[in-house]
C-alpha positions in Angstrom: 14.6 -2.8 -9.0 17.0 -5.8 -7.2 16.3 -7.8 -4.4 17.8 -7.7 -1.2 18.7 -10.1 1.7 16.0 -9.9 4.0 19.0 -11.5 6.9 20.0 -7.4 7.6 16.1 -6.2 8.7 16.2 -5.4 13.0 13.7 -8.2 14.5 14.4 -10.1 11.2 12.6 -12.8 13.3 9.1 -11.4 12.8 9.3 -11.3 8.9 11.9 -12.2 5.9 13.4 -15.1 7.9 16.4 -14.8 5.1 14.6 -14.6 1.8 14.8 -11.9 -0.4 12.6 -9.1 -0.7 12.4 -6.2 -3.3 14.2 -3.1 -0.9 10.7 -0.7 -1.1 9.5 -3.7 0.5 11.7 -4.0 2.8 11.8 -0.6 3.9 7.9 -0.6 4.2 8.4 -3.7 6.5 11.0 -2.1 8.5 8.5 0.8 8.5 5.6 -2.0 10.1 7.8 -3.6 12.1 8.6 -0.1 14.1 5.2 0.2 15.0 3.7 0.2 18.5 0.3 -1.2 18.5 -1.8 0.5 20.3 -4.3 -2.3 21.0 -4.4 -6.4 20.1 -6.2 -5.2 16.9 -3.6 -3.4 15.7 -1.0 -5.6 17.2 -2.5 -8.5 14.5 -3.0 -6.0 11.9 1.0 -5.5 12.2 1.4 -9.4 12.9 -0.5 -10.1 9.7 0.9 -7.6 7.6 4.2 -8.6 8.2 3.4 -12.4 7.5 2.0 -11.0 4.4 5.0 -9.5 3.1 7.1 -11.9 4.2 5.3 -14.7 1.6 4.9 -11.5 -1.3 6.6 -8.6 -2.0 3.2 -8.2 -5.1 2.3 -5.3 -2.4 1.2 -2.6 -4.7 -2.0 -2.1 -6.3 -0.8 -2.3 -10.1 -5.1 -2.3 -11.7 -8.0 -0.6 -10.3 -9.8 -1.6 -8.1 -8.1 -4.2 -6.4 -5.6 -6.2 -8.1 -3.9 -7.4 -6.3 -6.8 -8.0 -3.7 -4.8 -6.7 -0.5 -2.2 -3.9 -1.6 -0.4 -1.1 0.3 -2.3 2.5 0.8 -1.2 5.5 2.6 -3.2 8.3 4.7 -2.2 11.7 6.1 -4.0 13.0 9.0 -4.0 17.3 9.2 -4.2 17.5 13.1 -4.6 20.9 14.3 -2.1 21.2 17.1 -3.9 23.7 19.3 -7.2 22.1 19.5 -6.4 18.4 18.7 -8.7 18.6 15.8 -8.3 16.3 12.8 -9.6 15.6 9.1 -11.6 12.9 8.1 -13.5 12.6 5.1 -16.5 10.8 3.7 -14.7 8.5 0.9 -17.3 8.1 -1.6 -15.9 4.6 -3.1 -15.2 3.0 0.0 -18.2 4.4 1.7 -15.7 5.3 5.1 -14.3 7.6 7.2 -11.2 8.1 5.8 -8.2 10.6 6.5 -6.7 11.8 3.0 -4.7 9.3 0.8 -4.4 6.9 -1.6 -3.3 4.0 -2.6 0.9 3.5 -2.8 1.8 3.4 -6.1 4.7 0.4 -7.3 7.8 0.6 -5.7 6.9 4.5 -4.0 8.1 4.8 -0.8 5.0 5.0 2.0 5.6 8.8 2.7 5.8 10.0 -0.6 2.4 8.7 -0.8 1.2 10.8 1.6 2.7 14.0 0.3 1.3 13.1 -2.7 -2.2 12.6 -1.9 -1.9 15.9 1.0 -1.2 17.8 -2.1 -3.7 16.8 -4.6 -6.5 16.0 -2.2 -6.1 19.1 0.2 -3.7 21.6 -2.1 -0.9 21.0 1.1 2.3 21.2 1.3 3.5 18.2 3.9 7.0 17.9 2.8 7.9 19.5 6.2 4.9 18.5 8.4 5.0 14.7 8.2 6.3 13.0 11.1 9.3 10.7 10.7 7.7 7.5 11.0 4.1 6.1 11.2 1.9 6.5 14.1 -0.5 3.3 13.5 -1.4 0.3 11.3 -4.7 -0.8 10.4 -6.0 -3.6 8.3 -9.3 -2.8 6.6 -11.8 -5.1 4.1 -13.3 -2.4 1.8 -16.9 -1.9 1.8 -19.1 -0.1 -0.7 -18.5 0.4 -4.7 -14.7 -1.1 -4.4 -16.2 -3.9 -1.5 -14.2 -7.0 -1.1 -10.5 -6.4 -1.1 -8.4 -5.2 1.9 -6.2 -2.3 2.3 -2.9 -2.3 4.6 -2.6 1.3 6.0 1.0 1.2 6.9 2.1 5.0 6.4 -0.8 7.0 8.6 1.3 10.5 8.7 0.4 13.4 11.4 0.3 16.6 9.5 0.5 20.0 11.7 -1.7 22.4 10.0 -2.5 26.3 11.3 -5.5 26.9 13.1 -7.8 28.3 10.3 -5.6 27.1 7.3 -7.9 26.3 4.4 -7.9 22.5 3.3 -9.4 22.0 0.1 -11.0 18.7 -0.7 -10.9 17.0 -3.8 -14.7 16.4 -4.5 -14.2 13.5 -7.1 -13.7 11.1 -4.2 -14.4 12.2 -1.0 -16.9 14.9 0.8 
């Protein structure tokens, strides 16, 4: 895939500063860089992240577990609209609380991640339930079996899912 000028990113002041970046990259910048933090936590997390990819566009993990040591990953969180419930589950690599996902694979655009995972760790459909853009950012150092590389969540989806609709969870990795 090509590179593209960086100059044509919104708030190209935060990131790129007119070097070239791979366009998945760029997108999933764009993506960051839309974000509202919610707190000063996440309002580094985006700072960082962006400072990141603005020095590599080598955002994707390419070897198992961590190479390279921080890479791109994507959740999707089923949120039941009536009650305000929503899925976490016990990740049993990274010894967290996870929503579903997984890690973006090279060049894959954030939200196709999270279909992705939805469907092969719940046996969901979110082509149609995803929202449009993400709804938070977080940084995380992993702990447990795969400790000691960190993970940039930049693709947390919403997922609406039917009060009562089965979600079937993938017991390899998670609980």
């Amino acid at each position: 895939m090509g590179r593209a000028e960086c100059g044509s990113l919104q708030r190209k002041d935060r990131f790129c500063q007119g070097d070239r970046m791979r366009p998945v990259v760029m997108v999933v910048a764009q993506l960051v860089a839309g974000v509202s933090p919610g707190d000063d936590r996440e309002a580094e997390d985006i700072r960082s992240t962006l400072a990141w990819m603005q020095r590599t566009d080598d955002v994707f993990r390419r070897v198992k577990p961590a190479t390279p040591d921080r890479h791109l990953v994507s959740y999707v969180v089923p949120v039941d609209p009536d009650t305000g419930h929503f899925l976490l589950g016990e990740h049993l690599n990274a010894a967290l609380w996870l929503p579903p996902g997984g890690h973006v694979e090279v060049d894959e655009h954030p939200a196709t991640t999270a279909r992705r995972e939805a469907a092969e760790e719940l046996q969901v459909d979110a082509s149609n339930r995803l929202a449009d853009r993400p709804l938070f950012l977080s940084v995380t150092e992993t702990v447990g079996r795969d400790s000691g590389h960190r993970v940039c969540c930049v693709q947390p989806e919403v997922a609406s899912v039917e009060s009562g609709e089965a979600l079937v969870t993938g017991p390899a990795r998670a609980r």
